[in-house]
N, CA, C and O of each residue as an XYZ file, in Angstrom:
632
protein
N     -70.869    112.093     15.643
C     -71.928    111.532     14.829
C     -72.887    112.647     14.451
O     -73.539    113.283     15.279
N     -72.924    112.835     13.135
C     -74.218    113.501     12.761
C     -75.181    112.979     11.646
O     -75.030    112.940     10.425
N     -75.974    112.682     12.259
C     -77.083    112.199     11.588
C     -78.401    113.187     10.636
O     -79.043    114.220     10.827
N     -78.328    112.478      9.916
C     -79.382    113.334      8.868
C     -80.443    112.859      8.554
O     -80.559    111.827      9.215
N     -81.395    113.015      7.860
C     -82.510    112.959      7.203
C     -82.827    113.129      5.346
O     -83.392    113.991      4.672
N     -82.145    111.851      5.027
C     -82.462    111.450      3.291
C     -83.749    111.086      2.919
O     -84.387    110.118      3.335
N     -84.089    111.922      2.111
C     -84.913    111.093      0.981
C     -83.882    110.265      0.144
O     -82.721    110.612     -0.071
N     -84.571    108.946     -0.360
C     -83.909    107.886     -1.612
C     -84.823    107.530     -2.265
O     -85.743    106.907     -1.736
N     -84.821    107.877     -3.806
C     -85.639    106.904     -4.723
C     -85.531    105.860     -4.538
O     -84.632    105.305     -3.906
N     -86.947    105.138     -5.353
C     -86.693    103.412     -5.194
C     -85.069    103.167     -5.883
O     -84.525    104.193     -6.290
N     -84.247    101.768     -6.030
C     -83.756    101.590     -6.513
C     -83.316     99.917     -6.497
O     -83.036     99.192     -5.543
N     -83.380     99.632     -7.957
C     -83.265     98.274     -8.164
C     -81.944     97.723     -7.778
O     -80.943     98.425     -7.636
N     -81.985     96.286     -7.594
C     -80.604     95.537     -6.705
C     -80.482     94.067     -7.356
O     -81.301     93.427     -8.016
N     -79.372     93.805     -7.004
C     -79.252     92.256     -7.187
C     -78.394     91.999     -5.956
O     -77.549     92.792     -5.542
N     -78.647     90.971     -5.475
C     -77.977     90.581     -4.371
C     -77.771     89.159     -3.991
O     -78.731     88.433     -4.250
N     -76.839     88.646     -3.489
C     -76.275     87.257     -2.459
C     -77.139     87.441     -1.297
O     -77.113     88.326     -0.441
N     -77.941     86.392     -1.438
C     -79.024     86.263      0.009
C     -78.731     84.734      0.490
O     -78.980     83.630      0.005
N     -78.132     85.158      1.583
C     -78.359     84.012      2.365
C     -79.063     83.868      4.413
O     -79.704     84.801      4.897
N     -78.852     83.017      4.955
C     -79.141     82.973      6.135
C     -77.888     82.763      6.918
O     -77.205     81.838      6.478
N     -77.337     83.468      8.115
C     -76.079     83.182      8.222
C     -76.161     83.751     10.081
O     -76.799     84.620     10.677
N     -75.197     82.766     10.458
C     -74.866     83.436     12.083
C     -74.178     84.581     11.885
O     -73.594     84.964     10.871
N     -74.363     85.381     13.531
C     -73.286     86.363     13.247
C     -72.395     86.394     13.717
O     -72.045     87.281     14.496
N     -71.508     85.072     13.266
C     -70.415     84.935     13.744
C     -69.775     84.609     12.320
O     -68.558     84.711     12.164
N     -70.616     84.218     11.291
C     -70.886     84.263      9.831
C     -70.468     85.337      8.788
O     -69.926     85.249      7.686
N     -70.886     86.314      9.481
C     -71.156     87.421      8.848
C     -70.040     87.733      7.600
O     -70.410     87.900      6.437
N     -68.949     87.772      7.927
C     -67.510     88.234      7.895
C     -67.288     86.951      6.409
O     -66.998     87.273      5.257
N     -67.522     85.581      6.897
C     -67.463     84.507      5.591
C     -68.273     84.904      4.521
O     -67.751     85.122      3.427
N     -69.831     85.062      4.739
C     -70.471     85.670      3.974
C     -69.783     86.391      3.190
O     -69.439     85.959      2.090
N     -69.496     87.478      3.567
C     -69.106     88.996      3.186
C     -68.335     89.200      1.902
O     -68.365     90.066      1.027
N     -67.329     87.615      2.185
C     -66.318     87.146      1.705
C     -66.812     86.352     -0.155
O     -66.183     85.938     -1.129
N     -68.111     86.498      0.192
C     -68.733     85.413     -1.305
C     -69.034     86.612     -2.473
O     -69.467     86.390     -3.604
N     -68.659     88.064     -1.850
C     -68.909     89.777     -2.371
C     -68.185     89.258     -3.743
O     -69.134     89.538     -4.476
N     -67.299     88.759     -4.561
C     -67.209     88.484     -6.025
C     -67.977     87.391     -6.464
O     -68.041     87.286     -7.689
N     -68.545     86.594     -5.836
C     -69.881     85.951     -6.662
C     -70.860     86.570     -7.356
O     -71.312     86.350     -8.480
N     -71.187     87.568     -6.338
C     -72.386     88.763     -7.183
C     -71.624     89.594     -8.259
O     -72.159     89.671     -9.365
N     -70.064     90.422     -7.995
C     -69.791     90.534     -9.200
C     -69.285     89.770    -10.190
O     -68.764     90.452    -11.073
N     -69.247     88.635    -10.364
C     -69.112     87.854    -11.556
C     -70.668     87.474    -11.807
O     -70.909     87.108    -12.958
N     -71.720     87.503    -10.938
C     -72.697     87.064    -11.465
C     -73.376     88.348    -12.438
O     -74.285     88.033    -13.206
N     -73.039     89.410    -12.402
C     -73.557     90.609    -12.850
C     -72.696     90.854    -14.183
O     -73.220     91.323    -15.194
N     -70.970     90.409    -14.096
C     -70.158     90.343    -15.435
C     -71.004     89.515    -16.272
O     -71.401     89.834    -17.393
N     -71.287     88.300    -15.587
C     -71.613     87.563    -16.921
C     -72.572     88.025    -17.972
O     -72.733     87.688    -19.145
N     -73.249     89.029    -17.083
C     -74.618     89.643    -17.601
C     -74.514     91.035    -18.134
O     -75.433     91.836    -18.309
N     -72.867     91.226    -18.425
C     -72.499     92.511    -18.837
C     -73.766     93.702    -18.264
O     -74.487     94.386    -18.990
N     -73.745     93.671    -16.843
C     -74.639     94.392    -15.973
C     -73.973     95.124    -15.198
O     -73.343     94.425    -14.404
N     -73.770     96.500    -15.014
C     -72.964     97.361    -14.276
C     -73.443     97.832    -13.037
O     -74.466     98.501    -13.181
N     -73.027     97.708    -11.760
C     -73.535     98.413    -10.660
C     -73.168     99.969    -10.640
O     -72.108    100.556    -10.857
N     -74.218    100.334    -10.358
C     -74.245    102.412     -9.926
C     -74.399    102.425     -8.941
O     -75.517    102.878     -8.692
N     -73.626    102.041     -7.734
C     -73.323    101.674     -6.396
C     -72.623    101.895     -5.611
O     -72.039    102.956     -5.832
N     -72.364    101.469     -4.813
C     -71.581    100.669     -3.757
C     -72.038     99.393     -3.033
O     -73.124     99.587     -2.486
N     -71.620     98.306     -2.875
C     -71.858     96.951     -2.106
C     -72.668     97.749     -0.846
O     -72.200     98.815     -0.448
N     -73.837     97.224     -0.265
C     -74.640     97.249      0.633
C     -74.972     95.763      1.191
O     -74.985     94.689      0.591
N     -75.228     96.068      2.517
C     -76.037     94.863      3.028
C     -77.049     95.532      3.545
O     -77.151     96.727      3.820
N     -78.156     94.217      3.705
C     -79.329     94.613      3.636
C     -79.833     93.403      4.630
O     -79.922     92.252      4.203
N     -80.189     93.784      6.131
C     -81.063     92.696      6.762
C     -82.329     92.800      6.684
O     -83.167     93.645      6.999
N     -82.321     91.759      6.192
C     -84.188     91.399      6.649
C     -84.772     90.787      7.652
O     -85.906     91.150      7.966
N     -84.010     89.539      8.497
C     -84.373     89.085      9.580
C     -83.368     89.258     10.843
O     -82.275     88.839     10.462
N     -83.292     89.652     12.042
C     -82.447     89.615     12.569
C     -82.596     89.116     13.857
O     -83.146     89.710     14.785
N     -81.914     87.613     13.907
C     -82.427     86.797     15.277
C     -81.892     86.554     16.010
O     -81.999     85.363     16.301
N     -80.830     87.463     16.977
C     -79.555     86.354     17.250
C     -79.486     85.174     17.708
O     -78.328     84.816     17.921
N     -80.628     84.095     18.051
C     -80.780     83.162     18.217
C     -80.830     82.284     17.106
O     -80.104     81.307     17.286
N     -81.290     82.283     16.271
C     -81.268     81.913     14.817
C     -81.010     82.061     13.977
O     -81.250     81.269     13.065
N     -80.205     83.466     13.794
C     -79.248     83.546     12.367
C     -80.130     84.889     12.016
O     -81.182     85.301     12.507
N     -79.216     85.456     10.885
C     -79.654     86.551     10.227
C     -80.332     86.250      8.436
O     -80.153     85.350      7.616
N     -80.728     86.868      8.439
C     -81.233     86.423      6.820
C     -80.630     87.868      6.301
O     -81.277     88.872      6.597
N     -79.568     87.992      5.634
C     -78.822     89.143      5.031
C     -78.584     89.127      3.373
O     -78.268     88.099      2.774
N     -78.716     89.989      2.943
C     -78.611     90.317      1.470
C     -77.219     91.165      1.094
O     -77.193     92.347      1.437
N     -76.117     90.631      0.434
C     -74.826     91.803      0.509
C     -75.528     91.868     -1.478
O     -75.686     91.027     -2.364
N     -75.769     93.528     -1.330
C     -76.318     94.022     -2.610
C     -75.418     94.999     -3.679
O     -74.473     95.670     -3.264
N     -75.814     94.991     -5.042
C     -75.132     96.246     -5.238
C     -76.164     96.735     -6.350
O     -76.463     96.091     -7.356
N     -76.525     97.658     -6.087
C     -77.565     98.768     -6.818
C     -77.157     98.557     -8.614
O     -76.005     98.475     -9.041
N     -78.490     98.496     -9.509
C     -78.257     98.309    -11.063
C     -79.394     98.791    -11.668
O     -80.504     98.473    -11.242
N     -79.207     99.724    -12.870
C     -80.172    100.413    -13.358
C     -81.498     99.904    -13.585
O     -82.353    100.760    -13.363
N     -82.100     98.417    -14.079
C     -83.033     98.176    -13.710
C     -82.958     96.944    -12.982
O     -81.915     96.389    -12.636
N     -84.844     96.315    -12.642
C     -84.549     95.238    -11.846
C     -84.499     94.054    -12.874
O     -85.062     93.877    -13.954
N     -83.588     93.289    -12.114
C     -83.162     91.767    -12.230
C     -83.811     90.410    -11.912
O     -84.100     90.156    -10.742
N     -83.988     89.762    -12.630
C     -84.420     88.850    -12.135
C     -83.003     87.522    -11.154
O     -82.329     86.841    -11.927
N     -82.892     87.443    -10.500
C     -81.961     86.340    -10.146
C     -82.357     84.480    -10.139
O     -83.327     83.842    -10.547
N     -81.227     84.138     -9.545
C     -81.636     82.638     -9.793
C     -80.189     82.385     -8.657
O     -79.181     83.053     -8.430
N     -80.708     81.104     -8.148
C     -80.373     80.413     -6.873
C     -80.470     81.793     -5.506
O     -81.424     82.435     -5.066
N     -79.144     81.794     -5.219
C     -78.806     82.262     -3.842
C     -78.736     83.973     -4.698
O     -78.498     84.751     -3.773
N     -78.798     84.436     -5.447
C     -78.948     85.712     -6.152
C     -80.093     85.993     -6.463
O     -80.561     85.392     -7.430
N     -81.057     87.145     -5.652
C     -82.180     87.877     -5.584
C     -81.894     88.950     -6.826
O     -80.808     89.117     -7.380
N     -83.186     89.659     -7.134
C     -83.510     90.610     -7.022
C     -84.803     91.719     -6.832
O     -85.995     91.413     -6.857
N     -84.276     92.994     -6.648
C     -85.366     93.807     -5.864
C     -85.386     95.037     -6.188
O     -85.218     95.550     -7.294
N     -85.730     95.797     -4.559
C     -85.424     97.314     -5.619
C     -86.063     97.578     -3.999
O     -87.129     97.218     -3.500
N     -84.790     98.449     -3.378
C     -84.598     99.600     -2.169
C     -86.015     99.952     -2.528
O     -86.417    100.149     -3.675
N     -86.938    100.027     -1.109
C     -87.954    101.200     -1.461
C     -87.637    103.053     -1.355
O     -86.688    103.571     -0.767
N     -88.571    103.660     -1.991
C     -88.187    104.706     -1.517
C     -88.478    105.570     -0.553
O     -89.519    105.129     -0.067
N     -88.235    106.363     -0.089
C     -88.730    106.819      1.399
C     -87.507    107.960      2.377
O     -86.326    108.249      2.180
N     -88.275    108.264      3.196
C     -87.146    108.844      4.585
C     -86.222    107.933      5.017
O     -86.502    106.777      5.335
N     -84.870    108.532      5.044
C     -84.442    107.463      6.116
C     -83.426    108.001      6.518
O     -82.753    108.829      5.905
N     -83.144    107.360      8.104
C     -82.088    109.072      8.481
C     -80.844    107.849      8.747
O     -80.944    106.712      9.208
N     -79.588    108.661      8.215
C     -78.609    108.214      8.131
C     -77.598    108.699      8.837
O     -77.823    109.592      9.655
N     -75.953    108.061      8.596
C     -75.521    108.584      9.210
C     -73.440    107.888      8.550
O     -73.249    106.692      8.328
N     -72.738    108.538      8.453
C     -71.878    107.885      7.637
C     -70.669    108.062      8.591
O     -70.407    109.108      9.185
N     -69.900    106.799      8.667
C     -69.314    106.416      9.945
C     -67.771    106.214      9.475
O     -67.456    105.167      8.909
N     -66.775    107.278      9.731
C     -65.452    106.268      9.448
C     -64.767    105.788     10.267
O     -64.554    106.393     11.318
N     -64.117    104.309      9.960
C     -63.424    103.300     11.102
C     -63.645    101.852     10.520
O     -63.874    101.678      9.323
N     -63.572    100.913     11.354
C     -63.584     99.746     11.738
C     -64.783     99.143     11.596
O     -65.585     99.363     12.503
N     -65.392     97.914     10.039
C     -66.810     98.171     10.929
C     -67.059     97.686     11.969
O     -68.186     97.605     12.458
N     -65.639     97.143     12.638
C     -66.422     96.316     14.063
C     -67.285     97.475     14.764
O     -68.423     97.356     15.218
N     -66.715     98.288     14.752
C     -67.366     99.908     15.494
C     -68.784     99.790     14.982
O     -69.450    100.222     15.923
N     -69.465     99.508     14.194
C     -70.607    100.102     13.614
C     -71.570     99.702     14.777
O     -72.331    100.469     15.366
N     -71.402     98.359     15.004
C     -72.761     97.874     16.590
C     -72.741     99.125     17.442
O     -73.842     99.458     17.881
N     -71.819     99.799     17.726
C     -71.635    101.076     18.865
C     -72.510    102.371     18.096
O     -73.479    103.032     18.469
N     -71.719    102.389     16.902
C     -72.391    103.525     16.118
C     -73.794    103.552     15.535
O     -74.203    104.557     14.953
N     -74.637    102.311     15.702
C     -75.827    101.644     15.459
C     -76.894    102.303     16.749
O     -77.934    102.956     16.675
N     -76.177    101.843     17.803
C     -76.812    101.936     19.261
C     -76.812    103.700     19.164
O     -77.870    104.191     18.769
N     -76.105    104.294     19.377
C     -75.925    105.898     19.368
C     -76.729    106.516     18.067
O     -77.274    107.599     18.285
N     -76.883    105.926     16.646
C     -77.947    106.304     15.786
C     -78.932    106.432     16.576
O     -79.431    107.474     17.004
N     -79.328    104.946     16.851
C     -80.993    104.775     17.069
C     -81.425    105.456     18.527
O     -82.500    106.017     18.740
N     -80.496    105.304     19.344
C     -80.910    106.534     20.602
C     -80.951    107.416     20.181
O     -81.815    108.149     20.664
N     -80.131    107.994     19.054
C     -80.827    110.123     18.524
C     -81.709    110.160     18.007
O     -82.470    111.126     17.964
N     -81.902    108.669     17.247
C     -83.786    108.600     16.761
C     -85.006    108.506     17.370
O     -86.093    108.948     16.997
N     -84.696    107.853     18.395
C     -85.508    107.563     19.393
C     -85.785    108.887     20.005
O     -86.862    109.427     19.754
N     -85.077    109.360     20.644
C     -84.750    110.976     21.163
C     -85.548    112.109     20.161
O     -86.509    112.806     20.488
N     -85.160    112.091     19.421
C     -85.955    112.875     17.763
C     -87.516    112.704     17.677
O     -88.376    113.530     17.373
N     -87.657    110.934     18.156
C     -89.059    110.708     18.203
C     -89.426    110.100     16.421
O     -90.508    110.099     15.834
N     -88.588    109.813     16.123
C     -88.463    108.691     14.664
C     -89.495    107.843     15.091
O     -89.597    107.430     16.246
N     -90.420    107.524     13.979
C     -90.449    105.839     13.710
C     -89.780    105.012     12.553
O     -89.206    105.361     11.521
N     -90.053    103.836     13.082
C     -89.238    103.107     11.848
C     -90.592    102.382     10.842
O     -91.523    101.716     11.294
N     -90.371    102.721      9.489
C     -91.021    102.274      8.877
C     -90.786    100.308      8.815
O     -90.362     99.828      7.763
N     -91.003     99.680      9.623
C     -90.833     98.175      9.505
C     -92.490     97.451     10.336
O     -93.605     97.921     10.558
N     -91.921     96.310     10.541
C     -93.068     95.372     11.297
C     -92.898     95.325     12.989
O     -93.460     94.583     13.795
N     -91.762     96.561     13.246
C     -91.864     96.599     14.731
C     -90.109     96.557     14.862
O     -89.581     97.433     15.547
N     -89.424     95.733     14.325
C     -88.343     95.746     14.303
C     -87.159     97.062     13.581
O     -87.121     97.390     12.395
N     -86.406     97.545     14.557
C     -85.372     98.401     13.903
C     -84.537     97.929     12.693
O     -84.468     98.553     11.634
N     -83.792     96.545     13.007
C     -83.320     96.162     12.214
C     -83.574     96.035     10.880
O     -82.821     96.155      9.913
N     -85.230     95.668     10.991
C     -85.733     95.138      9.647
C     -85.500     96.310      8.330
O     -85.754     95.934      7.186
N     -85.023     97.685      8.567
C     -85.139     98.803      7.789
C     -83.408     99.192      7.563
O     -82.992    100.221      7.032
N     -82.648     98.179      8.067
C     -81.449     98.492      7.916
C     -80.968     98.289      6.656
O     -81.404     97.454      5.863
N     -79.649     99.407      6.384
C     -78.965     99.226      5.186
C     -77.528     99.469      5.871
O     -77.856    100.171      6.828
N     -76.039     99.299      5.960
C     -75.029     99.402      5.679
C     -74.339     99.784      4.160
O     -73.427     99.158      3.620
N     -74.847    100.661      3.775
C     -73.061    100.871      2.892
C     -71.946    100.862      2.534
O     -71.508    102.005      2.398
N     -71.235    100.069      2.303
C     -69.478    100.493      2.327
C     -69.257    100.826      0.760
O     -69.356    100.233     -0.314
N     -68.846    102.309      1.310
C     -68.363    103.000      0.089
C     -66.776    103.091      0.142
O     -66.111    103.901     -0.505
N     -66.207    102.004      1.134
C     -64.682    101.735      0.659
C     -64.517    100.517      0.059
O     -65.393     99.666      0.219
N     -63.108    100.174     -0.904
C     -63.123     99.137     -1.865
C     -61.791     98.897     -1.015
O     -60.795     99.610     -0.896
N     -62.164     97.432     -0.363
C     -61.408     96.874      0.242
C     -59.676     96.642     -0.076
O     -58.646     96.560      0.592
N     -60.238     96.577     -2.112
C     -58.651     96.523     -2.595
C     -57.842     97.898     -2.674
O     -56.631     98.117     -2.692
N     -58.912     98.715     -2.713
C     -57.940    100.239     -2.719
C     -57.949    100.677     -1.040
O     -57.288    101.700     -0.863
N     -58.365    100.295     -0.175
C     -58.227    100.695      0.975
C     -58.337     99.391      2.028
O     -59.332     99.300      2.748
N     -57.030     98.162      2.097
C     -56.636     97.340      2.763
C     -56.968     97.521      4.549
O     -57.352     96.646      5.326
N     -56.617     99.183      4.871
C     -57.255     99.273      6.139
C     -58.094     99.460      7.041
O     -57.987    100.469      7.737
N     -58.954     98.703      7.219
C     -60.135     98.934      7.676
C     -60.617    100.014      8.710
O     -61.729    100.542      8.739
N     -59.587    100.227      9.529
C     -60.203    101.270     10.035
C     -60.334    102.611      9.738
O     -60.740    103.515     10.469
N     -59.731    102.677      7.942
C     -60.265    103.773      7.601
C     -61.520    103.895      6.457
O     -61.620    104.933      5.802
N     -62.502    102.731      6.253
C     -63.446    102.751      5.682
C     -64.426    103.507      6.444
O     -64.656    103.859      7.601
N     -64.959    103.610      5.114
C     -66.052    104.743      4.837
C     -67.505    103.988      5.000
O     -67.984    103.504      3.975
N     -68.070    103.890      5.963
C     -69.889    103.390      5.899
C     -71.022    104.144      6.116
O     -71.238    104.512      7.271
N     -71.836    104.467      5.184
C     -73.519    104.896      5.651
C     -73.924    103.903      6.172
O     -73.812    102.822      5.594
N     -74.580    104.024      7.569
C     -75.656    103.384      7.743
C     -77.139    103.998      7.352
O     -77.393    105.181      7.125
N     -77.681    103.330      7.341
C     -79.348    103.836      6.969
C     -80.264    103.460      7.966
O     -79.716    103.177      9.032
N     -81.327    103.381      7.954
C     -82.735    102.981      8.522
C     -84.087    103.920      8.127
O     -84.247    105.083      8.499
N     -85.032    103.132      7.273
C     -85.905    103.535      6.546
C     -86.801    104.144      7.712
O     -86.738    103.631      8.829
N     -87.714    105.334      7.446
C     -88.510    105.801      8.265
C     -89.629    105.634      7.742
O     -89.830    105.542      6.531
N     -90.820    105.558      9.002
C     -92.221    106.018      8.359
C     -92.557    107.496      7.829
O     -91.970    108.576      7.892
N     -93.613    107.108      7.350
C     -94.050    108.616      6.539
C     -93.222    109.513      5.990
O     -93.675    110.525      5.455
C-alpha cells in the first residue's frame, strides 16, 4: 500500500442515492445503469469513472450511499438521482488492486497510516463521512473481480 496525498478540484456529479444495508450494498450497486440511462437520456457524458460516495454510515441503520459518475457541469436531478459537485480539497488516497471485498482491510490499513501521519479528516467527526471509492474497472471489460482497479479517497482538513 502506498498512499498519497491529492489535491482534487471541485467536481460536479449526478448520482443514485439511496439508503441501503450493508448487506445491500452489492443490489444497490447493481441499479449502476439507471444513472447511465438517466444521463443518455440527457445526452450528458460522464468524465469519470462510477464512484460511491457515503454520507451516512450506521451499521445499525443502514448506509445512505450515492453510486456517482462525475459530468462537466452540475445537474439538477429528480427522484432517487441527486446532484452535486465533489468538494475540493486534500485527500490522501490510495489505489488498491483485487477484490473489492478486500477494500474493508485496505480501508483499516489506509486510515491507520493516516492516523500514524497525524491526518485529520475534514468531516463532522466521522472517517467515513469523507469517503470516496472509485472503480476505475468496467465490470464488462474486466468480468474478474479480483483484478479491479479502486482509489479509495478520504477528504482531509486544511
Amino acid at each position: 500500500m502506498e498512499p498519497t496525498i491529492v489535491e482534487r478540484a471541485a467536481q460536479p456529479y449526478v448520482a443514485l442515492r439511496g439508503k441501503v444495508a450493508m448487506t445491500e450494498i452489492g443490489e444497490f450497486a447493481g441499479r449502476t445503469p439507471e444513472l447511465f440511462s438517466w444521463l443518455a437520456a440527457r445526452t450528458i457524458d460522464p468524465v469519470g469513472d462510477v464512484f460511491f460516495k457515503y454520507d451516512v454510515v450506521d451499521m445499525d441503520n443502514g448506509l445512505v450511499l450515492e453510486i456517482g459518475l462525475p459530468v462537466e457541469q452540475r445537474q439538477h436531478g429528480e427522484g432517487e438521482i441527486v446532484g452535486g459537485v465533489l468538494p475540493a480539497g486534500r485527500y490522501v488516497s490510495v489505489t488498491h488492486i483485487g477484490h473489492p471485498d478486500e477494500l474493508e482491510r485496505v480501508t483499516g490499513e489506509l486510515l491507520a497510516w493516516a492516523e500514524a501521519e497525524g491526518l485529520e479528516w475534514d468531516t463532522d467527526g466521522s472517517k467515513w463521512g469523507s469517503r470516496l471509492e472509485v472503480y476505475k474497472s468496467d465490470p464488462i471489460d474486466q468480468p474478474d473481480m479480483s483484478t479491479w482497479e479502486t482509489e479509495l479517497l478520504f477528504r482531509l482538513r486544511g
